[in-house]
C-alpha positions in Angstrom: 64.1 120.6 71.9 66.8 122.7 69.9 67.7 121.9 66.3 71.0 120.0 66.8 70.3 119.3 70.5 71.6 115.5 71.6 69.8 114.2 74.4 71.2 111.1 76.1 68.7 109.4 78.6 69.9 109.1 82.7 71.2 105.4 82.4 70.9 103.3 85.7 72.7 99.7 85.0 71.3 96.9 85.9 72.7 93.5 87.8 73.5 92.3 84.5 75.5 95.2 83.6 76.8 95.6 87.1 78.5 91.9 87.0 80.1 92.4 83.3 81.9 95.4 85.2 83.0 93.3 88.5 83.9 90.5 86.3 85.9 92.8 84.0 87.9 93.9 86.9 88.9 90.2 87.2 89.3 89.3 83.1 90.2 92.6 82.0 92.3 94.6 83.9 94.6 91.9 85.7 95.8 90.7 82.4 96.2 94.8 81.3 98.1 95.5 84.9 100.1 92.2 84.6 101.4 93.0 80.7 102.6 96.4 81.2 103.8 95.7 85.2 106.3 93.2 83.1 107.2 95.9 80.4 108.1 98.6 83.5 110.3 95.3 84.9 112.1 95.5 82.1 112.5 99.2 82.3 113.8 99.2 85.9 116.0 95.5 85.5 119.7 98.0 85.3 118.7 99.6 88.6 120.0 98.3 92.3 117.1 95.8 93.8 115.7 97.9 96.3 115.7 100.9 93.5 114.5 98.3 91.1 111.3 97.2 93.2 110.8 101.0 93.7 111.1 101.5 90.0 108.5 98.9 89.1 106.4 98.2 92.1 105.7 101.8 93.7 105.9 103.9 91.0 104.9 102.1 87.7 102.6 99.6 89.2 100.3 102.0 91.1 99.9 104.3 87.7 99.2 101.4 85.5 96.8 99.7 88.0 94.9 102.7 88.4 94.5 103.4 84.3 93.9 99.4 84.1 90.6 99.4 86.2 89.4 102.7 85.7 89.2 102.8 81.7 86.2 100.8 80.8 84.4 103.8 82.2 85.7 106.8 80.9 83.4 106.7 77.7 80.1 105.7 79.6 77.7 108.7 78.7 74.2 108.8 79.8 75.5 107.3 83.6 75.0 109.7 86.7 77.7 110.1 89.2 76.3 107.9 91.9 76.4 104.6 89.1 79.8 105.9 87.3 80.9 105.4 91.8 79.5 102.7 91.5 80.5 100.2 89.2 84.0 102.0 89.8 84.0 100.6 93.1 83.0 97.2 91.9 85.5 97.0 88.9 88.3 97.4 91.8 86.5 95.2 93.5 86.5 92.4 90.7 90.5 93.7 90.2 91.2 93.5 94.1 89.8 89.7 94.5 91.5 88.3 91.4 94.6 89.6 92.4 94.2 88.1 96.1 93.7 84.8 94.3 97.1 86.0 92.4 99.0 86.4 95.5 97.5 84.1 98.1 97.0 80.6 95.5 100.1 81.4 93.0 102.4 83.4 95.1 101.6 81.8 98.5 101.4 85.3 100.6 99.4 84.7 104.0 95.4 85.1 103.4 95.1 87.2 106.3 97.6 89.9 104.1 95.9 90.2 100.8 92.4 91.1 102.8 92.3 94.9 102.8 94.3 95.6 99.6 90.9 93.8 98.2 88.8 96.8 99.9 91.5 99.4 99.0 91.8 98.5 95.5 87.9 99.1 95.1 88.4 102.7 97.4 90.5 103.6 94.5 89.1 103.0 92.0 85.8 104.7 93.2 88.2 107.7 93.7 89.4 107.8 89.9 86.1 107.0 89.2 84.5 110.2 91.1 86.8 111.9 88.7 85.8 111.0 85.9 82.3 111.8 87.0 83.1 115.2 87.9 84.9 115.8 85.0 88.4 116.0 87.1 89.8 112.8 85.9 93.3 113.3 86.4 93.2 114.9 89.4 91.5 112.1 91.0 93.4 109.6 89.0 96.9 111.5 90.6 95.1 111.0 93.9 94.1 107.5 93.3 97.3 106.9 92.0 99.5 108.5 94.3 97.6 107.0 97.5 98.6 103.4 96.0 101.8 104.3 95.2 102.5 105.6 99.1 101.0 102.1 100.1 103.2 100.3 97.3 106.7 102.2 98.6 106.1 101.4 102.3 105.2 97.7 101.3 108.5 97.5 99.9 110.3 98.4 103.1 108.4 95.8 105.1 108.1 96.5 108.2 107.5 100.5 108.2 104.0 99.5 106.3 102.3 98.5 109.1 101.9 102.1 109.7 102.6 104.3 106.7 100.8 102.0 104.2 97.8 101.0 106.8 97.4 104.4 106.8 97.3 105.4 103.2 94.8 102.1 102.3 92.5 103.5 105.4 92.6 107.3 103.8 91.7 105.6 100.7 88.3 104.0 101.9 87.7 107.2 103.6 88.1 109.2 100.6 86.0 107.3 98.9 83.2 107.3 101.4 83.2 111.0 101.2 83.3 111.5 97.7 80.1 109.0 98.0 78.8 111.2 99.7 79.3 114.3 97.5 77.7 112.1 94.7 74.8 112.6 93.1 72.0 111.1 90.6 72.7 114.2 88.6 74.0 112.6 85.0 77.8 113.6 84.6 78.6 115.9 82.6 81.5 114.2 80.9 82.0 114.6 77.5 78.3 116.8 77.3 78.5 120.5 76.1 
């Protein structure tokens, strides 16, 4: 060992830790998302309606949303890509299933809707969260980011989704299952000279 030299043991998390990140998806990140999705409201409330829902729901939302369930991991040291993927996915996962309940028990959308955007939601945050293993995280974040806000624009025009956003939540899970793939239990180098 060098003088000076840190070393920071590979970290694998266990069930325990595994469930504080799916559950802070639920407790953590909805109430995050649902603060500052109200604050861009407010921001967009002098536009037309369509350019107002553009405004707040493809645009803002998809940027905020992203940030929301991706930033309990950005300072996780010690964590090897294939767990930083990991409890990625399951934080969207946690952020995906509360905010079915949202929309299907408060909102009273059809069950049958709110289905996939719980599998996309954890697809993208595995993406961001690939970045951040990588050391790319805005890149991946833009991607993440910009896939949900192409999903998010084409929701708004009804419709048209059934194609266009369909398509953008299906790239997403296919993304993410290849950037499973290029994972490794190699610790990340984030934040490591």
């Amino acid at each position: 060992m060098v003088e000076n030299e840190i070393t920071i043991k590979k970290h694998r998390p266990d069930l325990k830790e595994k469930s504080f990140f799916f559950i802070s998806g639920l407790t953590v990140s909805i109430p995050f998302t649902l603060f500052f999705e109200r604050i861009s409201q407010s921001l967009c409330v002098l536009l037309p309606v369509f350019y107002a829902n553009v405004c707040a729901i493809a645009i803002f939302a998809p940027f905020i949303e992203e940030f929301a369930k991706a930033y309990p991991l950005f300072y996780r040291h010690g964590e090897t890509e294939k767990s930083i993927f990991l409890l990625g996915l399951l934080v969207g996962l946690g952020f995906g299933i509360g905010e079915f309940y949202i929309y299907v028990f408060l909102y009273g959308v059809p069950f049958f809707y709110r289905i996939t955007p719980v599998l996309t939601h954890a697809a993208l945050t595995s993406i961001v969260c690939y970045g951040i293993a990588k050391n790319k995280p805005i890149r991946f974040y833009l991607l993440g980011a910009g896939l949900h806000l192409v999903n998010n624009y084409f929701a708004i025009l009804g419709g048209r989704w059934n194609f266009m956003g369909g398509a953008a939540m299906g790239m997403a899970v296919l993304i993410s299952y290849y950037l499973y793939t290029k994972t490794s239990e190699a610790v990340t180098g984030l934040y490591l000279s």
